[in-house]
C-alpha positions as CSV (number, residue, x, y, z in Angstrom):
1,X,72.0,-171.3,82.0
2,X,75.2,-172.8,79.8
3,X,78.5,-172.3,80.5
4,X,79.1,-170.7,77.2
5,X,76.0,-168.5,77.7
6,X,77.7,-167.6,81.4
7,X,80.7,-166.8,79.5
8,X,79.1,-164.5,77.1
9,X,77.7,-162.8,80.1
10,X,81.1,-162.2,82.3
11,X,82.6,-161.2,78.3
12,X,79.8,-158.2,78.1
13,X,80.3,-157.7,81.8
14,X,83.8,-156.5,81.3
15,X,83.5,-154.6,78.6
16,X,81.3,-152.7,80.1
17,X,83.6,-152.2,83.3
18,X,86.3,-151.3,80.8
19,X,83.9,-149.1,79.1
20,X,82.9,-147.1,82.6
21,X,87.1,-147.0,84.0
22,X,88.0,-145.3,80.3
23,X,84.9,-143.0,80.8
24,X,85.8,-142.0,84.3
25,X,89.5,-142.0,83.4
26,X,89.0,-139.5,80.7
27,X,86.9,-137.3,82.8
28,X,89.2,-137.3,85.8
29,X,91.5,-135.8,83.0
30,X,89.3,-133.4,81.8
31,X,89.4,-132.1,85.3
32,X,93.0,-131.9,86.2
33,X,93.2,-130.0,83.0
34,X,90.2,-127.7,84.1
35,X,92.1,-127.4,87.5
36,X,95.5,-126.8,85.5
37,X,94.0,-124.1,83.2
38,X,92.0,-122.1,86.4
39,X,95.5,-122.1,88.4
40,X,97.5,-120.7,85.2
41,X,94.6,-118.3,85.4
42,X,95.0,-117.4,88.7
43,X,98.6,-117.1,88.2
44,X,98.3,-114.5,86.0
45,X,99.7,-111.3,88.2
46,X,102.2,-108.9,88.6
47,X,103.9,-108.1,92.6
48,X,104.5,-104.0,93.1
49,X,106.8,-103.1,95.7
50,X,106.2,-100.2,97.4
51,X,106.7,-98.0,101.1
52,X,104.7,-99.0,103.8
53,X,101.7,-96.6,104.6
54,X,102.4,-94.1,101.7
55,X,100.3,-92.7,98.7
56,X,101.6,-95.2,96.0
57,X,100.1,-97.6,98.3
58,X,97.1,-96.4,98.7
59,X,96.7,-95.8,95.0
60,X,97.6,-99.0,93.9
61,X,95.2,-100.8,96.7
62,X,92.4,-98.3,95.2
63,X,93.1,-99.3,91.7
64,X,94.0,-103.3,91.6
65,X,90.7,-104.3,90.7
66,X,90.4,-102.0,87.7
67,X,93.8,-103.0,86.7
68,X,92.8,-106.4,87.2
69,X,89.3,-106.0,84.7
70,X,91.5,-104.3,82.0
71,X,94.1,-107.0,81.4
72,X,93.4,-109.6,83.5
73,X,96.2,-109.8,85.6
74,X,95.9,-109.4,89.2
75,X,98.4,-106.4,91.5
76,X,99.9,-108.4,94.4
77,X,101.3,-105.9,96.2
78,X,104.0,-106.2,99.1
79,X,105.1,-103.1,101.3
80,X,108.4,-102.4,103.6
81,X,109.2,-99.4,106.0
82,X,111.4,-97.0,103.5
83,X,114.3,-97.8,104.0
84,X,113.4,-101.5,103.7
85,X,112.0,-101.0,100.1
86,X,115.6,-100.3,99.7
87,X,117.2,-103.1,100.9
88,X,114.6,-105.6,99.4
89,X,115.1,-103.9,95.6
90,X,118.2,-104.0,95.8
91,X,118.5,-107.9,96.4
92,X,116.3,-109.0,94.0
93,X,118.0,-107.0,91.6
94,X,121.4,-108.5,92.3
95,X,120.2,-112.2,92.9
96,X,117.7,-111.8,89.6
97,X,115.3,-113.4,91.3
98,X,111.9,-111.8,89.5
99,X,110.5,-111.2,92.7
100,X,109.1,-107.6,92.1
101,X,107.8,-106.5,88.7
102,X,107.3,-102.8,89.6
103,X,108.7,-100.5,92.6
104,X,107.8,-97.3,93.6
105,X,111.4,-95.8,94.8
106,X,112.7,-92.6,96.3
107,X,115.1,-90.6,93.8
108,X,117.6,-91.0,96.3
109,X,118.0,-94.3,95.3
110,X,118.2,-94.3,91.3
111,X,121.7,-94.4,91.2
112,X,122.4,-97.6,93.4
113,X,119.4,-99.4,91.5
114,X,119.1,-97.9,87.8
115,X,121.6,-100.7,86.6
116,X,118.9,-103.4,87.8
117,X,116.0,-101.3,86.0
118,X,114.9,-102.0,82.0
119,X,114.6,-98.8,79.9
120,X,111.2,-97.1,79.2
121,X,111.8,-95.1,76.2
122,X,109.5,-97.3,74.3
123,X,106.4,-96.4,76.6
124,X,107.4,-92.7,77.2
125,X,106.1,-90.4,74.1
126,X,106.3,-87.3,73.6
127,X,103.1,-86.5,74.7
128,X,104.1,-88.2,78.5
129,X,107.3,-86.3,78.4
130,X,105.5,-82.9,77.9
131,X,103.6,-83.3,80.4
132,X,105.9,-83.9,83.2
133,X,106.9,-81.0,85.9
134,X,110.2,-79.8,85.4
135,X,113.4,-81.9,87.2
136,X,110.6,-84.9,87.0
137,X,111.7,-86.2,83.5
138,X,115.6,-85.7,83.8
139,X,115.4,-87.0,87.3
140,X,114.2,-90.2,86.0
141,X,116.9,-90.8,82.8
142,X,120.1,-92.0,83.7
143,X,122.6,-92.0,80.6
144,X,120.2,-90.8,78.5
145,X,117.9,-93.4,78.6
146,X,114.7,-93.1,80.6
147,X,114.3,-95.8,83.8
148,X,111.1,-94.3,85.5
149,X,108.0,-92.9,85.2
150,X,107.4,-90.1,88.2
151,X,104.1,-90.8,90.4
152,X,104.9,-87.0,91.9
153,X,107.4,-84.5,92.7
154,X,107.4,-82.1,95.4
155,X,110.4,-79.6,96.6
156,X,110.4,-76.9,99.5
157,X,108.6,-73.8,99.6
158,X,107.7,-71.0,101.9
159,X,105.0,-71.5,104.4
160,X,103.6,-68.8,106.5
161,X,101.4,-67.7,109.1
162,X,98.8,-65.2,107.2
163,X,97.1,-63.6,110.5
164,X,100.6,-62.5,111.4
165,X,101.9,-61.1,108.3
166,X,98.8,-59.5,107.3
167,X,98.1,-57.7,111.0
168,X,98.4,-54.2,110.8
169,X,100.5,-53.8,113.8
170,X,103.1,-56.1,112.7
171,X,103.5,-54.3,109.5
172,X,103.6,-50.7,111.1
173,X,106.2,-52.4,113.7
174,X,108.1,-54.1,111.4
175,X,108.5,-51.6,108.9
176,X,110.0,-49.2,112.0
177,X,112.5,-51.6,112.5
178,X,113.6,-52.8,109.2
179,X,112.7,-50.1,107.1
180,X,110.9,-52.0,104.2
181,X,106.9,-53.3,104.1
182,X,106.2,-57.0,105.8
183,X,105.4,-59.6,103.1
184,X,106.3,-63.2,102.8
185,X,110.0,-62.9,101.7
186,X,111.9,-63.6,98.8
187,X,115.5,-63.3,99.7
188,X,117.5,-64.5,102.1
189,X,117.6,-60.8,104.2
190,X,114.3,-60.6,103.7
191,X,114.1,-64.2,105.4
192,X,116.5,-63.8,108.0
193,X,114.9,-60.5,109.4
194,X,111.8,-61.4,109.1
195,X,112.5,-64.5,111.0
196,X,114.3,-62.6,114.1
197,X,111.1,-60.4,113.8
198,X,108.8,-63.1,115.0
199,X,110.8,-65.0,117.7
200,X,109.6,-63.5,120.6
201,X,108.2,-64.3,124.5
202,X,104.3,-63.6,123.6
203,X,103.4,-63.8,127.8
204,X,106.4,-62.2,129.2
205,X,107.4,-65.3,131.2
206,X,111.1,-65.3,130.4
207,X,110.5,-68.2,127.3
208,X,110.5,-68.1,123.6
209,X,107.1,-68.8,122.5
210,X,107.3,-68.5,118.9
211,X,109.6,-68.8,116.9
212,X,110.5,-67.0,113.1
213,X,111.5,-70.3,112.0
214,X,113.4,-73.4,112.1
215,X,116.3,-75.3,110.3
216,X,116.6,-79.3,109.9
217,X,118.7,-80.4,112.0
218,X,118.4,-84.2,112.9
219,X,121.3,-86.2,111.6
220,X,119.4,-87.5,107.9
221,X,118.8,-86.8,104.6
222,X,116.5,-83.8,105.2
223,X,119.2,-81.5,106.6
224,X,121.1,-82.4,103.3
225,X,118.3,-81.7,101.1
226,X,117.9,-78.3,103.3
227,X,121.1,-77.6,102.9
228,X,121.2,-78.1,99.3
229,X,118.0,-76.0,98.7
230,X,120.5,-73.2,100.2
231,X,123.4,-74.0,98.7
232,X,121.9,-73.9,94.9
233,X,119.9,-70.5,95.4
234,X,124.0,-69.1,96.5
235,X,125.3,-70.7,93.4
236,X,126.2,-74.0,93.1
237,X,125.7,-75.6,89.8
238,X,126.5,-78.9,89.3
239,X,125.3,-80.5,93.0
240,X,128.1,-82.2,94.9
241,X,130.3,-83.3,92.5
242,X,130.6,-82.3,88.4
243,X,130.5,-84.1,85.5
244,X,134.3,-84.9,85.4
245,X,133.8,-85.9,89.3
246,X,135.7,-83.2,91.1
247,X,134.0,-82.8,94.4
248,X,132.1,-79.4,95.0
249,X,131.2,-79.0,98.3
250,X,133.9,-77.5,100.3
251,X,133.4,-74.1,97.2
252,X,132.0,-71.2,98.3
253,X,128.3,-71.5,97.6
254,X,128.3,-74.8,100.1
255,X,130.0,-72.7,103.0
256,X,127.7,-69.9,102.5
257,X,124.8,-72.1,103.1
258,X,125.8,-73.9,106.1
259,X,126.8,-70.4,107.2
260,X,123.7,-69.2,106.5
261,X,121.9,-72.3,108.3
262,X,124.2,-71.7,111.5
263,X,123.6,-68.1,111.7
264,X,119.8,-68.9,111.6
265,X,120.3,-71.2,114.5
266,X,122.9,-70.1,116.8
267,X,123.7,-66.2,116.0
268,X,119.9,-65.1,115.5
269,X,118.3,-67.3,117.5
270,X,115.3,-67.6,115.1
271,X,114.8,-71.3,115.5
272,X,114.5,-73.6,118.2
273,X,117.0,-75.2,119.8
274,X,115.6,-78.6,119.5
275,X,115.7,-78.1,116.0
276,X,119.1,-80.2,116.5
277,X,116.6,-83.3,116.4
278,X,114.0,-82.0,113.7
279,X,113.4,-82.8,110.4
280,X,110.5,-81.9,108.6
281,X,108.2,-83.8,110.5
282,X,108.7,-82.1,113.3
283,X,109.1,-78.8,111.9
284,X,105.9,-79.0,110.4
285,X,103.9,-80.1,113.4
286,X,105.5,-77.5,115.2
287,X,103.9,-75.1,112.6
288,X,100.7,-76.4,113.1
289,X,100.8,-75.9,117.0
290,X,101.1,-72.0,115.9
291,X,105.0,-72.3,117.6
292,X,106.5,-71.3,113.7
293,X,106.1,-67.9,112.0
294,X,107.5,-69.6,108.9
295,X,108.8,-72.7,107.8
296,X,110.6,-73.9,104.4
297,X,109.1,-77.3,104.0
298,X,107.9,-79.6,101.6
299,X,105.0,-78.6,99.7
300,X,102.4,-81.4,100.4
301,X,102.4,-80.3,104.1
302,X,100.2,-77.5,103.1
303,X,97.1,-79.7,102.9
304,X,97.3,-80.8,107.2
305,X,98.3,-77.4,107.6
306,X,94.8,-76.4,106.9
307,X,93.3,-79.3,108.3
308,X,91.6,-78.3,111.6
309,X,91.8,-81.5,113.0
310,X,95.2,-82.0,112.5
311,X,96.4,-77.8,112.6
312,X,96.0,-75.5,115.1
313,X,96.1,-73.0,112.5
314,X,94.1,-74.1,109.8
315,X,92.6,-70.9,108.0
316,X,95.9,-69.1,108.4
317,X,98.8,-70.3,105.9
318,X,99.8,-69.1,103.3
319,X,102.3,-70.3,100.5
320,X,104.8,-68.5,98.3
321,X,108.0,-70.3,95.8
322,X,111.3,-70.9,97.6
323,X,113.3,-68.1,98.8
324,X,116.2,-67.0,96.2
325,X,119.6,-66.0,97.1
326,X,122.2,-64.2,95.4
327,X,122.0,-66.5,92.1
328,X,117.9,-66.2,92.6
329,X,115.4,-69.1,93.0
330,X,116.4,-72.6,93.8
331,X,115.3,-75.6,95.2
332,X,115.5,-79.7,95.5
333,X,113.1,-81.9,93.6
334,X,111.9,-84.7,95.7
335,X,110.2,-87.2,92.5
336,X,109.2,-90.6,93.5
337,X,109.2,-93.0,90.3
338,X,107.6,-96.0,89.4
339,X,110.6,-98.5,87.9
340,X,110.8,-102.2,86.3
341,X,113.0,-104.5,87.8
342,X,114.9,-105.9,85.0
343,X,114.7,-109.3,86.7
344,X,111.0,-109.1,86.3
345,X,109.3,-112.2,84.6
346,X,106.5,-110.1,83.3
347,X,107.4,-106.8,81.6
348,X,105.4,-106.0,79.4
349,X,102.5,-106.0,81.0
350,X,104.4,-104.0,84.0
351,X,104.6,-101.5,81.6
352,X,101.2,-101.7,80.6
353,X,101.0,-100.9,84.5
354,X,103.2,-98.0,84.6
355,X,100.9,-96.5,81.8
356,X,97.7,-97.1,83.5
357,X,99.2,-95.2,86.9
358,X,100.3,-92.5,84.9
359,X,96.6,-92.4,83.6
360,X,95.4,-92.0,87.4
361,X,98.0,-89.4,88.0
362,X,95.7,-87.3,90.0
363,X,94.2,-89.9,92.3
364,X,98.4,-89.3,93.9
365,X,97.4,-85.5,93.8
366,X,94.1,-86.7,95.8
367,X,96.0,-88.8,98.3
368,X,99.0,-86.6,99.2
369,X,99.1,-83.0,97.7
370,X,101.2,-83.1,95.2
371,X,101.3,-85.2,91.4
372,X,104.2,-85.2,88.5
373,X,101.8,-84.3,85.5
374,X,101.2,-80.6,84.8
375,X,98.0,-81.0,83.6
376,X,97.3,-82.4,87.2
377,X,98.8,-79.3,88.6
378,X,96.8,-76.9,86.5
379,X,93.8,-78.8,87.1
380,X,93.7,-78.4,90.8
381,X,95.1,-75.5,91.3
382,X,92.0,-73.8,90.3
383,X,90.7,-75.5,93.3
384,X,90.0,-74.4,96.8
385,X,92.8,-76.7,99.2
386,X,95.1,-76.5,96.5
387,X,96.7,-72.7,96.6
388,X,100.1,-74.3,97.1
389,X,100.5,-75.9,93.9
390,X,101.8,-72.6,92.1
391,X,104.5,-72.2,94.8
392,X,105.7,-75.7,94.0
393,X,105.6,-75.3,90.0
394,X,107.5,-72.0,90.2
395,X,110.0,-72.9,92.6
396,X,110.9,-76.0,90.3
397,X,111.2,-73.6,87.6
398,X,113.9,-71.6,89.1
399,X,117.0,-70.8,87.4
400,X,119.0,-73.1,89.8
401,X,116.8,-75.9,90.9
402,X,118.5,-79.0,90.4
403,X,118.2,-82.6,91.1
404,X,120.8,-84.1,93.4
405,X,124.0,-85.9,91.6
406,X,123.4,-89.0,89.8
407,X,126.1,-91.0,91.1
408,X,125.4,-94.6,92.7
409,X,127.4,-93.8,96.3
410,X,124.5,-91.0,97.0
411,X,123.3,-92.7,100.4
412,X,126.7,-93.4,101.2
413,X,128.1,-89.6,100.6
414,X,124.9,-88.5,102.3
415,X,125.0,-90.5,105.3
416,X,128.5,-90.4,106.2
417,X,129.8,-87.2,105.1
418,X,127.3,-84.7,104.2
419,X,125.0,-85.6,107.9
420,X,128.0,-85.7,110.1
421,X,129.4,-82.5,109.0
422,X,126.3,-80.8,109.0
423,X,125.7,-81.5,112.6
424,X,129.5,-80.6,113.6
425,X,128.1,-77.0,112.8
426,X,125.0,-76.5,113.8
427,X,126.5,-78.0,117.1
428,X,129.2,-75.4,117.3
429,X,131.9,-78.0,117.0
430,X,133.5,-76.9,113.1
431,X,133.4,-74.0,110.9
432,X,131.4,-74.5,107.7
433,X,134.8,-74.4,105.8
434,X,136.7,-77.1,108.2
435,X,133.4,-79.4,107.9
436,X,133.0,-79.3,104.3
437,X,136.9,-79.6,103.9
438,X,136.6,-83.2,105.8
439,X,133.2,-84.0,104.1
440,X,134.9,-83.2,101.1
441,X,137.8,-85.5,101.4
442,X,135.3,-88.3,102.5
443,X,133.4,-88.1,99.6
444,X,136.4,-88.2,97.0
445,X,137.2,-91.7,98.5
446,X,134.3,-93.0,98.0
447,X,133.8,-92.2,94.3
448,X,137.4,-93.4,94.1
């Protein structure tokens, strides 16, 4: 062969070998873009903070995959123990880091946050608005403006032990004593008596065995909220503090309620003494063991109560609306919301979430007792399991239930004045009046 044929040959050779790196070349491209695009994909998500072990957890778990087939976005969801939930929100609201894109947070802490939250008004129509249980909607609105979306409420009502109340020797022996017919009560005599009534040694071995009913004692927010539930149904209206910021609690209403509690306790005798280190945890399991005659508790214990497996007196509770005292029916709203960070990198379709967990309402209503829409109310409390939705609805509907004060130093006012001179009195240590009268100076400094 020539040496200009040869060089033909190598010339065609590396074309072709040109020809093969620009093929491969392009197609190596073709797949880093293929790669690209399937990550971007991938990346498509929104991250939901929520408690640890509760039902928004459970509902969002149940319904990330539906969520995910609707709009394409997958629900990365990261939990914390309660009061972590706190902590973490908190943080990536003040550094702006994007981290979370929803939160599902305890009322207790919309003041400290709502600053860090976007408005919902745009989302929230009338139609959402109407069908909210009362306290939900004004719980969640801070200046007007609305900042979150209630998953459910729930407040304290009256629990009690049907076989006792309906046995015809109590009644006849009651009503010898007392003068008036045995039902569940409605007023704080009623109440107290009734309570005194039932504590009693049932085997004549020198110990209580039952008690009429307890009081929260431990040193946290529930004895506030207790407290609270008391000192609205004597009066009070605003909570705590009023709207020009004048501090409320050491006024009448406030000292007839701790009165009230301390009388319950340590005049009567009607609760336990351990109540000291209850809340209502353990006021509620000791209802189950059959050791309570009544309890005013959160609603959504009334589903383990008639749990056999978890209630040793399943079969026997009954419900009625939160006691009233002399300025009638009143009690605490306890609303969870669902909130957007306004750090959050992805809002609109968080609100686009917010919307579709408003749409599944009821699955919270499934997992826990209680829901914030009233259509969710009506609809199951025409079922069997569900008698204590009416006592909820109407004690949120009484003339003094109120939410607790919207001001951003509520954890701090509740855990180092309103706890501490709770337990002073309950312990025997202050008066109502000389308790509140500290509390209250405590709490004008911090607002100050």
């Amino acid at each position: 062969m020539s040496r200009k044929k040869n060089n033909v040959l190598i010339y065609f050779m590396v074309l072709i070998m040109v020809f093969f790196v620009l093929v491969m070349g392009c197609e190596n491209q073709s797949s880093e873009i293929n790669i690209s695009n399937n990550e971007k994909s991938e990346d498509k998500h929104i991250t939901v903070l929520i408690e640890a072990g509760s039902p928004a957890f459970t509902v969002a778990k149940n319904t990330a995959e539906e969520f995910k087939k609707r709009t394409g976005y997958e629900v990365k969801i990261e939990t914390a123990p309660y009061i972590d939930v706190f902590d973490k929100l908190r943080s990536a609201v003040a550094s702006g880091s994007g981290e979370y894109d929803v939160a599902t947070i305890d009322i207790l802490w919309f003041p400290s946050l709502v600053k860090g939250m976007i408005s919902i008004d745009d989302i929230a129509t009338d139609e959402i608005k109407n069908d909210l249980l009362p306290k939900t909607l004004e719980g969640g609105k801070y200046k007007e403006k609305l900042y979150g979306l209630p998953a459910w409420t729930d407040c304290k009502i009256l629990f009690y032990r049907k076989d006792l109340f309906e046995d015809s020797k109590e009644k006849e022996s009651f009503k010898k004593i007392y003068g008036y017919d045995l039902n569940p009560p409605k007023n704080w005599k009623e109440y107290r008596d009734i309570a005194k009534f039932f504590t009693r040694d049932t085997n004549n071995d020198g110990k209580v065995d039952i008690y009429g009913t307890s009081v929260f004692g431990e040193n946290n927010g529930d004895s506030v909220c207790s407290w609270l539930d008391y000192s609205v149904q004597a009066g009070a209206k605003p909570v705590v503090v009023d709207e020009k910021g004048e501090v409320l609690i050491n006024k009448e209403p406030y000292v007839e309620a701790l009165q009230f509690i301390s009388d319950i306790l340590n005049k009567d005798k009607s609760a336990p003494p351990e109540a000291l280190e209850m809340s209502s945890a353990e006021t509620a399991e000791m209802f189950w063991n059959g050791k309570l005659a009544m309890m005013l508790a959160w609603g959504h214990f009334y589903v383990p109560s008639n749990d056999p497996q978890k209630s040793n007196v399943a079969g026997k509770v009954g419900t009625a609306p939160m006691i009233a005292g002399d300025a009638g029916v009143g009690s605490i709203p306890g609303p969870w919301y669902q909130i957007i960070p306004s750090s959050s990198k992805n809002q609109d379709i968080a609100k686009r979430y917010l919307l579709f967990l408003y749409e599944k309402n009821s699955l919270y209503m499934d997992e826990f007792g209680v829901a914030a829409r009233k259509s969710v109310f009506e609809e199951y409390s025409k079922k069997t399991g569900y008698e204590h939705l009416k006592s909820i609805s109407d004690s949120l509907s009484g003339a003094q239930s109120q939410n607790r004060p919207a001001v951003a130093e509520w954890t701090q006012i509740e855990s180092e004045a309103l706890v501490p001179a709770i337990q002073q009195v309950l312990i025997g240590n202050k008066s109502p009046k000389e308790a509140l009268d500290w509390a209250a100076k405590q709490v004008k400094a911090m607002l100050q």
